[in-house]
C-alpha positions, 0 to 999 in steps of 0.5 A, spaced: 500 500 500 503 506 499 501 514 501 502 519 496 505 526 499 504 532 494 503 539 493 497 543 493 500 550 490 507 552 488 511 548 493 514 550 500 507 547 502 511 542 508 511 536 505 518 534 507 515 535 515 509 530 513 513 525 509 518 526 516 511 524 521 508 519 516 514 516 515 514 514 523 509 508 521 512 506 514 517 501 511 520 505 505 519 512 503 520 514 495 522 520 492 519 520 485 520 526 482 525 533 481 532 534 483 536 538 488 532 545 485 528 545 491 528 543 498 524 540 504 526 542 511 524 537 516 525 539 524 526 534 529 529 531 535 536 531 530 536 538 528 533 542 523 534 540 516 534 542 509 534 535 504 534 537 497 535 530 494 533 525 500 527 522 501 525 526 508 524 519 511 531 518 512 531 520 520 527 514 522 532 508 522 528 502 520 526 505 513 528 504 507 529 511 502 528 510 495 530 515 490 526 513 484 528 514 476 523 519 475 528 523 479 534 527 476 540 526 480 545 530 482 551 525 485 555 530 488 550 533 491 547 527 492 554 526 497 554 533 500 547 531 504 549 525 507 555 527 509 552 533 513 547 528 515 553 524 517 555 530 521 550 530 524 549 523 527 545 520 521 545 514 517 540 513 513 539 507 509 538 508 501 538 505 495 538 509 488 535 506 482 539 503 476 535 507 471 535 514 474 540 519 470 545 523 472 545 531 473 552 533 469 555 539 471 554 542 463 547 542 465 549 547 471 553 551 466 548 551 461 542 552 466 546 559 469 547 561 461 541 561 459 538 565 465 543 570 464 542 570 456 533 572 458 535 578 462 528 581 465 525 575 461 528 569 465 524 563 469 528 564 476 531 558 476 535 556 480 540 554 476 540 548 479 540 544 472 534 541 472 531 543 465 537 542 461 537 535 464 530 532 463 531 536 456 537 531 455 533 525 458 527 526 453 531 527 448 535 520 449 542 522 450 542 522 458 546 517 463 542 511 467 545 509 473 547 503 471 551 506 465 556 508 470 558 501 471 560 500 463 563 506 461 568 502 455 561 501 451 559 508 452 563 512 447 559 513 442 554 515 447 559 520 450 561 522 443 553 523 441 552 528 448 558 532 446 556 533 439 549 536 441 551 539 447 557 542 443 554 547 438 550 550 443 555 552 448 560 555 443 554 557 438 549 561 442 553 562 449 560 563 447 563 557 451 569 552 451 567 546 448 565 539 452 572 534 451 568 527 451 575 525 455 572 530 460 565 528 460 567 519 461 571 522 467 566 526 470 561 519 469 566 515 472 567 519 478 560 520 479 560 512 478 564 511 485 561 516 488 553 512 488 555 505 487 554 503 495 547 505 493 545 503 486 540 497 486 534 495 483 529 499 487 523 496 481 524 489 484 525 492 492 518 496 491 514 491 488 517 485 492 515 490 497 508 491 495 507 483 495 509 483 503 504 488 504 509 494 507 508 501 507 510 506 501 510 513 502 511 516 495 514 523 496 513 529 491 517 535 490 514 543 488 507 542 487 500 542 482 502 549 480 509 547 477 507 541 474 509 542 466 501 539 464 497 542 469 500 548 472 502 555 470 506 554 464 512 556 462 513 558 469 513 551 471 518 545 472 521 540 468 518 534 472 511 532 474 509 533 481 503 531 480 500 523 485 499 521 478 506 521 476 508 517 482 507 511 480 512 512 473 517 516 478 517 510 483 516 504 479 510 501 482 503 500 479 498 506 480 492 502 484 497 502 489 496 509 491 491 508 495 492 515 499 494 521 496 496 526 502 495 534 499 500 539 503 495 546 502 498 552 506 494 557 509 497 563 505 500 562 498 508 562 497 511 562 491 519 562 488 521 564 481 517 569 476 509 567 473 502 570 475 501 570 483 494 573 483 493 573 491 501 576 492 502 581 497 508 587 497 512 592 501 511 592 509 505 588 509 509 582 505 515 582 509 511 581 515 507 574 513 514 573 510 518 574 517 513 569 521 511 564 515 516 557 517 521 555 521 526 561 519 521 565 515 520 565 508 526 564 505 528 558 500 531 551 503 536 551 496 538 559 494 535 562 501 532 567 497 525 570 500 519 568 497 514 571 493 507 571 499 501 573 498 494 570 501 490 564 501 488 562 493 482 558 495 482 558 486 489 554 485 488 551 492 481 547 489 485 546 482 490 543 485 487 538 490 482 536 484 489 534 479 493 531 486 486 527 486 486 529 494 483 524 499 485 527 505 489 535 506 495 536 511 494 544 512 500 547 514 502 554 517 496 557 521 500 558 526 504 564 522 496 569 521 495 570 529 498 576 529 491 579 524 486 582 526 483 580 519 485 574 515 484 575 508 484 570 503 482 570 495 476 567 494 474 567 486 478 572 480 476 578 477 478 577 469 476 582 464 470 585 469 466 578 471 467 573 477 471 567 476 472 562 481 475 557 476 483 557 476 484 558 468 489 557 463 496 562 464 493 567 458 487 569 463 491 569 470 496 575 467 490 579 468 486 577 474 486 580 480 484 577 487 476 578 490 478 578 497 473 576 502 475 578 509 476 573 516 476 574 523 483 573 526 485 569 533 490 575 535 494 569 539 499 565 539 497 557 537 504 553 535 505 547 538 498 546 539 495 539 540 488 540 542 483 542 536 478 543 541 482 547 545 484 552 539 481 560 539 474 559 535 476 564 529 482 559 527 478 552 528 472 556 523 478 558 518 480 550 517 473 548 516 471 554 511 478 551 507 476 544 509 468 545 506 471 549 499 475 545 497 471 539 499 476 535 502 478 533 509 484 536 513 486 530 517 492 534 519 493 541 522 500 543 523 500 548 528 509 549 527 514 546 524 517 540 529 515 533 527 509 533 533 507 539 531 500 536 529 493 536 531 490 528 527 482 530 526 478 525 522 480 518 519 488 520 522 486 521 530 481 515 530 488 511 528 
């Protein structure tokens, strides 16, 4: 049986934080999707962590992290987190599938040259490689894992990258062009790094499903970002959507059996595209000093996120392409300093009420229609007892809950691991 967790809006929902709680109860838990361009933070009895390839079940001993082929895999960043997880006394355990591809450094290179070439009109990468990469991946010229080990059959392989690499880096950006002897080493070096952990994690995961174990399927970024279904072009290059979980991971899709949607109780977005409900100046810099763990600022580039108000829209849009059956809200703890929560209930577009979340064409024009809410002017992080909390802020939960027509069995209420309140089908377990 397994367990998707995704993202409702554009990321930075929590769902590195619910992966950590739920995976206290599971056996595996599988990063299907994304690489190391954003981030999960998790806060525990360990520290506080920023993961960035790792499954955020790596803090439970007795599971089994899976980095699954959907996933772009960047080695050397790979080896960075696990040795600052060792430093810090952890040791996950950790199998990476053969048939995930490797992140190159060109990718990198080309990423940042890009960027720097669009000016005003860039993506707001984070210049982390993922595009190049998956360009690369479906274009059938990348490196699986397990090629890493066969390295003397690959020279044509190797030749054939560097000729559909080499004109765009000298044609268009100016650069040197790639040596196939450099890229061999480069593979080579990448191989011994991850050869400890390489394994065929599709006959993991399906013997694991005979045996009736428990899979937590992890997704990056969130409905928003999907390439398909989200605000294109200002998306990912990767599907974060539940659906895709069982490409990413390698396991059927009547697998799924729950899908866990992360919704936010405000909206935070990184990088460039529409953001009907954001908010700027003083008023921006509040929400955002006291949203998360150490405010609203990137787990990879530290940079501040944009902020603005609950887009009940895009959070109804994206829970119905998660195919939610159940809501982990997070962050209502950040608004008890409102007199008044604000939330963005419909769009206005070209002079008429819109409560559908439309296409990117429309959105550069909406402007948010603002119903205001009664604030609960009072400090409730690290609460544990539904009952016990202020009135305004159990009605704010049941107004999301009712208009996205979805349960919230999980309430965070701070960014600790038993930072919860269990409502529902959760608390009766």
């Amino acid at each position: 049986m397994a367990t998707a967790i995704v993202g409702a809006n554009w990321g930075d929902e929590g769902k590195g934080k619910m992966t950590d709680l739920l995976a206290r109860d599971a056996d595996i838990v599988v990063r299907f999707q994304g690489g190391a361009n954003a981030g999960h933070t998790i806060v525990n009895d360990k520290g506080r962590f920023a993961l960035h390839l790792l499954p955020s079940g790596c803090f439970n001993p007795d599971v089994l992290n899976v980095i699954g082929p959907g996933v772009a895999l960047d080695v050397r960043a790979l080896e960075k987190e696990l040795r600052g997880l060792h430093d810090s006394g952890v040791e996950p355990r950790l199998a990476v599938s053969w048939r995930a591809q490797v992140l190159l450094d060109v990718h990198k290179r080309l990423d940042a040259l890009e960027e720097a070439r669009l000016g005003k009109a860039s993506f707001g990468s984070t210049r982390s490689g993922i595009a190049p990469f998956y360009a690369d991946k479906f274009s059938k010229i990348g490196f699986q894992v397990c090629e890493l080990f066969h390295l003397d059959a690959m020279r044509d392989r190797i030749a054939l990258f560097c000729d559909r690499k080499n004109p765009l880096l000298t044609g268009i950006y100016g650069q040197p062009p790639l040596d196939p002897a450099a890229v061999r080493e480069e593979l080579a070096q990448l191989a011994e790094i991850v050869r400890p952990y390489a394994a065929d994690t599709n006959q993991i995961l399906h013997e694991a499903i005979r045996d009736g174990k428990r899979i937590l399927l992890e997704g990056q970024l969130g409905t928003l970002k999907d390439p398909d279904h989200g605000i294109y072009p200002m998306v990912t290059s990767s599907s974060p959507l539940a659906g895709y979980a069982s490409i990413g991971a390698g396991i059927p899709p009547y697998e799924i059996k729950d899908v866990v949607t992360v919704v936010k109780a405000y909206s935070s977005a990184v990088g460039a595209g529409p953001f009907v409900s954001e908010i700027f100046g003083d008023e921006a810099e509040e929400l955002r000093r006291r949203g998360g763990d150490k405010g609203e600022y990137g787990a990879t580039t530290g940079r501040p996120r944009r902020v603005g108000w609950f887009d009940l829209p895009a959070t109804r849009y994206g829970c119905e392409m998660q195919g939610a059956t159940e809501i982990a809200l997070t962050l209502v703890d950040a608004l008890g300093y409102l007199d008044e929560v604000p939330v963005c209930v419909a769009y206005e577009i070209d002079g008429r009420r819109v409560d559908r979340f439309p296409p990117s064409p429309w959105l550069a024009s909406a402007k948010p229609i603002i119903e205001k809410f009664p604030g609960w002017k009072c400090a409730i992080r690290g609460a544990r007892d539904w009952n016990a909390l202020p009135e305004a802020a159990r009605n704010y939960v049941l107004w999301i809950e009712e208009h996205l027509g979805v349960p919230v069995t999980f309430f965070s209420t701070g960014p600790g691991r038993d930072d919860v309140i269990l409502r529902g089908k959760r608390a009766a377990k």
